[in-house]
Chimera marker file (.cmm) of the C-alpha trace (Angstrom):
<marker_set name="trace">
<marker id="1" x="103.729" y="138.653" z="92.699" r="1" g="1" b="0" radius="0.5"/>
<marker id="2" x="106.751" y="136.831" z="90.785" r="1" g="1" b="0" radius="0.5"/>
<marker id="3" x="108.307" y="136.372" z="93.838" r="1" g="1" b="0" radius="0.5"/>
<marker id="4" x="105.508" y="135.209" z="96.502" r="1" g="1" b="0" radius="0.5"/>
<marker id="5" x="105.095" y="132.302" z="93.231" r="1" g="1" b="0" radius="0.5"/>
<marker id="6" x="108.858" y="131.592" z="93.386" r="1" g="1" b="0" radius="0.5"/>
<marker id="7" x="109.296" y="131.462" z="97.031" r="1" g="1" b="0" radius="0.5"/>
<marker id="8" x="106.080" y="129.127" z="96.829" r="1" g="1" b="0" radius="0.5"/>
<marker id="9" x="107.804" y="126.908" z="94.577" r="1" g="1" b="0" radius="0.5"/>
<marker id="10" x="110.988" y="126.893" z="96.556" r="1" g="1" b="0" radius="0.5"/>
<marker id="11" x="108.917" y="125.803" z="99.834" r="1" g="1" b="0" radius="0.5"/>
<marker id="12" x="107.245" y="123.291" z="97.714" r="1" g="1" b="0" radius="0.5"/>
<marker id="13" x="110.522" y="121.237" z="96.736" r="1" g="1" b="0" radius="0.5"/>
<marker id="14" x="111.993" y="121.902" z="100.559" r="1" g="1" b="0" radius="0.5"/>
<marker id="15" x="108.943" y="120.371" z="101.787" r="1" g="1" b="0" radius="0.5"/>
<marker id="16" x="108.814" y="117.509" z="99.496" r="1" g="1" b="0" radius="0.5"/>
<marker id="17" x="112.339" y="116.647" z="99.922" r="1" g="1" b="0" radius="0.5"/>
<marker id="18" x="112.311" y="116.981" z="103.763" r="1" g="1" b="0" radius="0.5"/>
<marker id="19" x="109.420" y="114.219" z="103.310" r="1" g="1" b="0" radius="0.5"/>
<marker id="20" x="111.241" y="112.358" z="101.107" r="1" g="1" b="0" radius="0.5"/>
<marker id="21" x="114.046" y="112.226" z="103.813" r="1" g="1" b="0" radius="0.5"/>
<marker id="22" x="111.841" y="111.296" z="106.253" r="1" g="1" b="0" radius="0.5"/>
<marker id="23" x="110.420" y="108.660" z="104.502" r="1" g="1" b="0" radius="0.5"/>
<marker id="24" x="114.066" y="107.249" z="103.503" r="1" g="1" b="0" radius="0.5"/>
<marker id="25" x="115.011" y="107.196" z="107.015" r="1" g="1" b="0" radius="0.5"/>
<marker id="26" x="112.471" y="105.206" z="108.423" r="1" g="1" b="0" radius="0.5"/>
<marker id="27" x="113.085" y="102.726" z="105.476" r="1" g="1" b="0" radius="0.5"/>
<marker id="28" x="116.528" y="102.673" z="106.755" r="1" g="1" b="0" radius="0.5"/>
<marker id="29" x="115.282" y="102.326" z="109.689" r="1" g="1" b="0" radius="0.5"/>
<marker id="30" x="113.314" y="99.470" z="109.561" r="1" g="1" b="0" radius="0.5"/>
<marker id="31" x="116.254" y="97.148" z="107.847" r="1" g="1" b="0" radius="0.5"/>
<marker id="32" x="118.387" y="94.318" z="109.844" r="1" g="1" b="0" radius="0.5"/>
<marker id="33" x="120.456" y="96.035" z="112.342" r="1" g="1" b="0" radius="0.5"/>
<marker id="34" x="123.764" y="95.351" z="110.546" r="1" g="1" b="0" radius="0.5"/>
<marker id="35" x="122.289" y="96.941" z="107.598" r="1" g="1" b="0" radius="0.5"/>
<marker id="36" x="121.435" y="100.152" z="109.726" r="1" g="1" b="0" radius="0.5"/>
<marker id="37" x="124.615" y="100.706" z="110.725" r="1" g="1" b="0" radius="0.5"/>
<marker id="38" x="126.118" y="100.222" z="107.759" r="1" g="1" b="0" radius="0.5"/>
<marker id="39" x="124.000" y="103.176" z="106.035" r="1" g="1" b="0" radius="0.5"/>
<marker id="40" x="123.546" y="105.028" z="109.102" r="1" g="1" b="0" radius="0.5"/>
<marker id="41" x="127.787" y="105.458" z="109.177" r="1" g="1" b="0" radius="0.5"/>
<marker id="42" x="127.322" y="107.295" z="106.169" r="1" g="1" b="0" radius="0.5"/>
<marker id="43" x="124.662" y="109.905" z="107.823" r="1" g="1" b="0" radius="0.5"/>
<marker id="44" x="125.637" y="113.421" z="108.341" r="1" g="1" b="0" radius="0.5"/>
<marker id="45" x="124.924" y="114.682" z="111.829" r="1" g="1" b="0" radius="0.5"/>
<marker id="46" x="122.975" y="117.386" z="110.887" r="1" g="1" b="0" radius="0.5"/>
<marker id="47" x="120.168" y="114.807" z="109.376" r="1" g="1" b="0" radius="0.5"/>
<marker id="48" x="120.333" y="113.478" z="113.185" r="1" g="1" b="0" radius="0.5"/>
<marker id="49" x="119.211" y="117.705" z="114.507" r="1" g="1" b="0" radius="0.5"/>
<marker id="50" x="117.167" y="118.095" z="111.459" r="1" g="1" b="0" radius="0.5"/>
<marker id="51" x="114.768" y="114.825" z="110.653" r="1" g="1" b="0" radius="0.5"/>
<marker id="52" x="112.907" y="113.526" z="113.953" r="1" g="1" b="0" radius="0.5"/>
<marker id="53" x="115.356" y="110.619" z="114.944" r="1" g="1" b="0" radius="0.5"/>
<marker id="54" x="114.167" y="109.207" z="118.316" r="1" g="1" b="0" radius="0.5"/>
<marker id="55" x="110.009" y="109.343" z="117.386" r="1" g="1" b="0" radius="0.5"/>
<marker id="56" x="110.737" y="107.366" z="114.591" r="1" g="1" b="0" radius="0.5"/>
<marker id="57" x="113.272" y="105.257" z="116.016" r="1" g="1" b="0" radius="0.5"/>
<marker id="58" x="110.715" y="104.062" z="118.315" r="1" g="1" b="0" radius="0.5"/>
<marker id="59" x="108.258" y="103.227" z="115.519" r="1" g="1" b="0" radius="0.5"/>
<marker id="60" x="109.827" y="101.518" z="113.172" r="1" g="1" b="0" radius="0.5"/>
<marker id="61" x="111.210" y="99.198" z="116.336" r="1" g="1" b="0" radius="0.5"/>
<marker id="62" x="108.710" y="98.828" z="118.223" r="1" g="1" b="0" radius="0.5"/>
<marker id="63" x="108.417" y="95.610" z="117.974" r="1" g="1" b="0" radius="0.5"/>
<marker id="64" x="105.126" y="93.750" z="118.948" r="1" g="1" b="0" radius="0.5"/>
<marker id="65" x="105.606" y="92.447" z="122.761" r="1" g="1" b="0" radius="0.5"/>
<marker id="66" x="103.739" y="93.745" z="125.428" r="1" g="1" b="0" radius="0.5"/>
<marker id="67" x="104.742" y="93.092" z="129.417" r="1" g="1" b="0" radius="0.5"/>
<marker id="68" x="103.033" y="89.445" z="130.401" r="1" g="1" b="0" radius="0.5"/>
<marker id="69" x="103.417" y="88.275" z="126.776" r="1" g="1" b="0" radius="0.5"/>
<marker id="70" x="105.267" y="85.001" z="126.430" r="1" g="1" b="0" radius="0.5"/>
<marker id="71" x="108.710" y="86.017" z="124.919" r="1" g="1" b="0" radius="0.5"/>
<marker id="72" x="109.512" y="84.266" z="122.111" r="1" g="1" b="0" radius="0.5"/>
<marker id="73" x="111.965" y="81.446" z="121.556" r="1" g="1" b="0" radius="0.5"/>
<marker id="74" x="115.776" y="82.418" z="120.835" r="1" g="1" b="0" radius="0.5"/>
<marker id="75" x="119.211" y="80.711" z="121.086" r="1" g="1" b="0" radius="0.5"/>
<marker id="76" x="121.881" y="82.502" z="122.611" r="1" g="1" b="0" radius="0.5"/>
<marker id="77" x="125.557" y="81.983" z="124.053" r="1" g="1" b="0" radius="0.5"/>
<marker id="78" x="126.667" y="82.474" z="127.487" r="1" g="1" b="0" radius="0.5"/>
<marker id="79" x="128.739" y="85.732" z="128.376" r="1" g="1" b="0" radius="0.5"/>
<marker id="80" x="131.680" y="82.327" z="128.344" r="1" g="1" b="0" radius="0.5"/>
<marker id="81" x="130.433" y="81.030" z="125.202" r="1" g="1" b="0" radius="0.5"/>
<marker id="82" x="130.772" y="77.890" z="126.807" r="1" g="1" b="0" radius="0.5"/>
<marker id="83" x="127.519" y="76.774" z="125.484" r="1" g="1" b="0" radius="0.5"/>
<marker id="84" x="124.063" y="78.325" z="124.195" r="1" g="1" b="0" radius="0.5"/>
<marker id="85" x="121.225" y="78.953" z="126.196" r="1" g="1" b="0" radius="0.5"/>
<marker id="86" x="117.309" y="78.355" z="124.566" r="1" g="1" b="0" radius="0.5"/>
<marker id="87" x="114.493" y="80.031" z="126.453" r="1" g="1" b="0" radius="0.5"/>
<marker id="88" x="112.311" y="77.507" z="125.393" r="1" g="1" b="0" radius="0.5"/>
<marker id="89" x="114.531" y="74.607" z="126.724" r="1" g="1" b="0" radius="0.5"/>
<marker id="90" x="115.302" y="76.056" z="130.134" r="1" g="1" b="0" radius="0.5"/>
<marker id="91" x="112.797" y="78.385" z="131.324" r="1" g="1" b="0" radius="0.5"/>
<marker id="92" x="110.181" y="77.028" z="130.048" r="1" g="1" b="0" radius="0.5"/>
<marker id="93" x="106.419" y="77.964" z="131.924" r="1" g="1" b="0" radius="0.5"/>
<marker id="94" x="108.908" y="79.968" z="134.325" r="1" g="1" b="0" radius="0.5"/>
<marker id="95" x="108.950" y="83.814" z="134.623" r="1" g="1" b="0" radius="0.5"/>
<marker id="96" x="111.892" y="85.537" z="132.660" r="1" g="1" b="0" radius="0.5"/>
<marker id="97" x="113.326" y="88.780" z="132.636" r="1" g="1" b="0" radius="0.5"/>
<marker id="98" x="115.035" y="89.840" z="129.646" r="1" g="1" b="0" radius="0.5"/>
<marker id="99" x="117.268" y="92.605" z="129.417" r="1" g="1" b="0" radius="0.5"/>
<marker id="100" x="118.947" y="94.205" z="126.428" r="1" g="1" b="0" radius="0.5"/>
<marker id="101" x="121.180" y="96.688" z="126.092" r="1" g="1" b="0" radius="0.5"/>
<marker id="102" x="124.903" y="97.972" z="125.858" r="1" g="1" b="0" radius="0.5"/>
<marker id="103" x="126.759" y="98.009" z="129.334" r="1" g="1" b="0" radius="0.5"/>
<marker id="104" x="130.445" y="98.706" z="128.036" r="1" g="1" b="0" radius="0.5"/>
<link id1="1" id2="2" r="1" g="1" b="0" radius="0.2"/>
<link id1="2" id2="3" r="1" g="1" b="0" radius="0.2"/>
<link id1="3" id2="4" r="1" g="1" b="0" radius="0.2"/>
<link id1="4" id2="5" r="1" g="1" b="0" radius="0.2"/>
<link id1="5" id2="6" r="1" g="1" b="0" radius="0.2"/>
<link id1="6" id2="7" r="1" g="1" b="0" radius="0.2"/>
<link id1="7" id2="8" r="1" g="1" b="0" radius="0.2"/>
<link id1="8" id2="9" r="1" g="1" b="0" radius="0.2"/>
<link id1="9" id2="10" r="1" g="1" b="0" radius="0.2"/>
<link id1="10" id2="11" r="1" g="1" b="0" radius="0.2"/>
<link id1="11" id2="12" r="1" g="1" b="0" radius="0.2"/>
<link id1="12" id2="13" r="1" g="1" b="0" radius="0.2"/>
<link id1="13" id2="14" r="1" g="1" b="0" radius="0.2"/>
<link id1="14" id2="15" r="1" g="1" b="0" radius="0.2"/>
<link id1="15" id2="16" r="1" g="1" b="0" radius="0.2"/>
<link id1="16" id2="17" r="1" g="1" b="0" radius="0.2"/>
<link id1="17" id2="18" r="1" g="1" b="0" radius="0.2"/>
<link id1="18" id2="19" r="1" g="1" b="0" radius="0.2"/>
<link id1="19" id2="20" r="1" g="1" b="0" radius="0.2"/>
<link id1="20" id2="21" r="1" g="1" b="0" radius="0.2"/>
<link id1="21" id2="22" r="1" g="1" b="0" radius="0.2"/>
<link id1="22" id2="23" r="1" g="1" b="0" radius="0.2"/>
<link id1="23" id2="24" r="1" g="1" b="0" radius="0.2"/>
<link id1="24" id2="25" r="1" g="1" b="0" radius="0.2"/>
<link id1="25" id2="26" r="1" g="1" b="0" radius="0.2"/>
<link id1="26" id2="27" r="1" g="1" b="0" radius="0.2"/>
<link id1="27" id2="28" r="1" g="1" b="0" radius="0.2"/>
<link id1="28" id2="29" r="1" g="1" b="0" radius="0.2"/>
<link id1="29" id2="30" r="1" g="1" b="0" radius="0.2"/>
<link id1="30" id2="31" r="1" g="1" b="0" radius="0.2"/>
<link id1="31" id2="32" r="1" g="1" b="0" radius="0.2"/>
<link id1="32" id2="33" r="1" g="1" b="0" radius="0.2"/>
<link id1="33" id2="34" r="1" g="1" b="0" radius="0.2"/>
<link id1="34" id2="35" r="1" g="1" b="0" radius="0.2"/>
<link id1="35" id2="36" r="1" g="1" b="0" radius="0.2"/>
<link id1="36" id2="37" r="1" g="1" b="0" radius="0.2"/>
<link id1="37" id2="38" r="1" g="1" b="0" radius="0.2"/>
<link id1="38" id2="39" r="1" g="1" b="0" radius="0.2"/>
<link id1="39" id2="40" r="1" g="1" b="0" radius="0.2"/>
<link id1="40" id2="41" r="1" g="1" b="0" radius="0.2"/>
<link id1="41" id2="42" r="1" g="1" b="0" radius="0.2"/>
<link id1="42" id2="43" r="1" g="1" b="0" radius="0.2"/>
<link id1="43" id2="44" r="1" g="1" b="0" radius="0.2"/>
<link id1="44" id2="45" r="1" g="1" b="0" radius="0.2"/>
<link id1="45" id2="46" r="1" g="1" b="0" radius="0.2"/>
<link id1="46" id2="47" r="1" g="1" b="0" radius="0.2"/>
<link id1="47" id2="48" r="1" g="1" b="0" radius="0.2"/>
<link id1="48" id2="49" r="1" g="1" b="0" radius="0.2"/>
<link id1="49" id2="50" r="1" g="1" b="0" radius="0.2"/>
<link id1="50" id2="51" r="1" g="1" b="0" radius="0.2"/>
<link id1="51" id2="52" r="1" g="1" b="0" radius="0.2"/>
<link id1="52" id2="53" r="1" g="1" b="0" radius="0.2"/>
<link id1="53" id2="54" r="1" g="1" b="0" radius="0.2"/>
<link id1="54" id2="55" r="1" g="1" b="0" radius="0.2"/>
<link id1="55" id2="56" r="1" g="1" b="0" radius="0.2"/>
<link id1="56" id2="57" r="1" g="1" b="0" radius="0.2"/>
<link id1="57" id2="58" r="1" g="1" b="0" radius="0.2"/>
<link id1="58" id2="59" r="1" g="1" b="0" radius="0.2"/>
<link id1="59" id2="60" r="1" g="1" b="0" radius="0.2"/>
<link id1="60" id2="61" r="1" g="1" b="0" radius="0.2"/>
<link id1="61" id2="62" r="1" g="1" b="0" radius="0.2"/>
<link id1="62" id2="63" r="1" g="1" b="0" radius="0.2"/>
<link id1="63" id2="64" r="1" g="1" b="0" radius="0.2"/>
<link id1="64" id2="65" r="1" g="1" b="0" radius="0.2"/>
<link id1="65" id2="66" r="1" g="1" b="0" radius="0.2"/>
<link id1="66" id2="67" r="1" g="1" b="0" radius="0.2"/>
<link id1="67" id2="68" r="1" g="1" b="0" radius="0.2"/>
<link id1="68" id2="69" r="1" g="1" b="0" radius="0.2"/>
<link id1="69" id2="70" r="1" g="1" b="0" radius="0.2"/>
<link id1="70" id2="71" r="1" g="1" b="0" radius="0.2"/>
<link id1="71" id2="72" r="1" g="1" b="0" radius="0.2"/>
<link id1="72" id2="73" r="1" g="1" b="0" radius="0.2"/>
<link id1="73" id2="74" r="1" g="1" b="0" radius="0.2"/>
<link id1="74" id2="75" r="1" g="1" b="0" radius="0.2"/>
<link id1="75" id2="76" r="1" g="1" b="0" radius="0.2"/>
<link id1="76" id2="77" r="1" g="1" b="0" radius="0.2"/>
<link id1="77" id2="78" r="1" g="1" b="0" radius="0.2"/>
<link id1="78" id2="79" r="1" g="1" b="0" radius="0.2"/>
<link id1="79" id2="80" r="1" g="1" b="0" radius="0.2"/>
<link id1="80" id2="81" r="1" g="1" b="0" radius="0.2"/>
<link id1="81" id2="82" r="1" g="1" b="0" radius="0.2"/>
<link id1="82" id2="83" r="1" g="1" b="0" radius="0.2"/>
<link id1="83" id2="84" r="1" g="1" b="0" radius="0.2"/>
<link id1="84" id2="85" r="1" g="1" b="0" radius="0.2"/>
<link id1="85" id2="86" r="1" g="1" b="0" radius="0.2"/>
<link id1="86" id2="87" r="1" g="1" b="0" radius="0.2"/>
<link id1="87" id2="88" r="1" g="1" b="0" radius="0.2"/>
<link id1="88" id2="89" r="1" g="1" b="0" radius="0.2"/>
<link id1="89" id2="90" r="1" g="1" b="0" radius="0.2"/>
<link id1="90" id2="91" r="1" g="1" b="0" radius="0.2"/>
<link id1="91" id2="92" r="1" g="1" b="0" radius="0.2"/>
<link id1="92" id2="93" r="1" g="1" b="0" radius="0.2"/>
<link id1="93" id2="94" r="1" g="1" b="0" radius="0.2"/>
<link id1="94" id2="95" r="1" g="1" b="0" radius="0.2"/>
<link id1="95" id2="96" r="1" g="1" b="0" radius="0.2"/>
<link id1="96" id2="97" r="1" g="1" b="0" radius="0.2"/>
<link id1="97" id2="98" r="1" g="1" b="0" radius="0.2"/>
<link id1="98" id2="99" r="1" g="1" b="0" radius="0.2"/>
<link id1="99" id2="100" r="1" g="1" b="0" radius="0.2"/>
<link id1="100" id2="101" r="1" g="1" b="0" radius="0.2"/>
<link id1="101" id2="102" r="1" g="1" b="0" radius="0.2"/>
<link id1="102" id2="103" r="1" g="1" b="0" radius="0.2"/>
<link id1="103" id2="104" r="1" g="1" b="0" radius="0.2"/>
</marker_set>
């Protein structure tokens, strides 16, 4: 009887703290970007197997654009950096395709 109480208590604290770690992660993950990183460098891998990364990934940056919304306004450079380029200046009432990611 001792026992079934003790493991009890042990699953208890393992299930607390794995919700505290899931909880702490998707505070991490919804900081600026550079902040992320910063913390996330310091993540072991096995948090990566053990907490559910990529579901909560897409949460917390989800974002709140839908396809047909009007993107908003940003200011960016050119790949040149010859000069900046602002949606709202040149594309203005004109379809747009924007596409984000890493390509090296």
């Amino acid at each position: 009887m001792r026992f079934l109480k003790v493991a009890g208590g042990v699953l208890g604290v393992c299930v607390l703290l794995y919700g505290v770690s899931i909880a702490g992660l998707y505070w991490i993950m919804r900081q600026p970007l550079d902040r992320f990183g910063a913390i996330m460098k310091h993540m072991p891998d096995m948090a990566m197997v053990l907490l559910p990364f990529r579901p909560m990934w897409t949460s917390a940056r989800a974002g709140t654009l839908h396809p047909g919304d009007i993107a908003p306004d940003f200011d960016l450079p050119t790949v040149d950096h010859a000069r900046r380029v602002r949606i709202a200046d040149e594309y203005h009432g004109r379809p747009v395709v924007l596409i984000f990611g890493s390509y090296s």
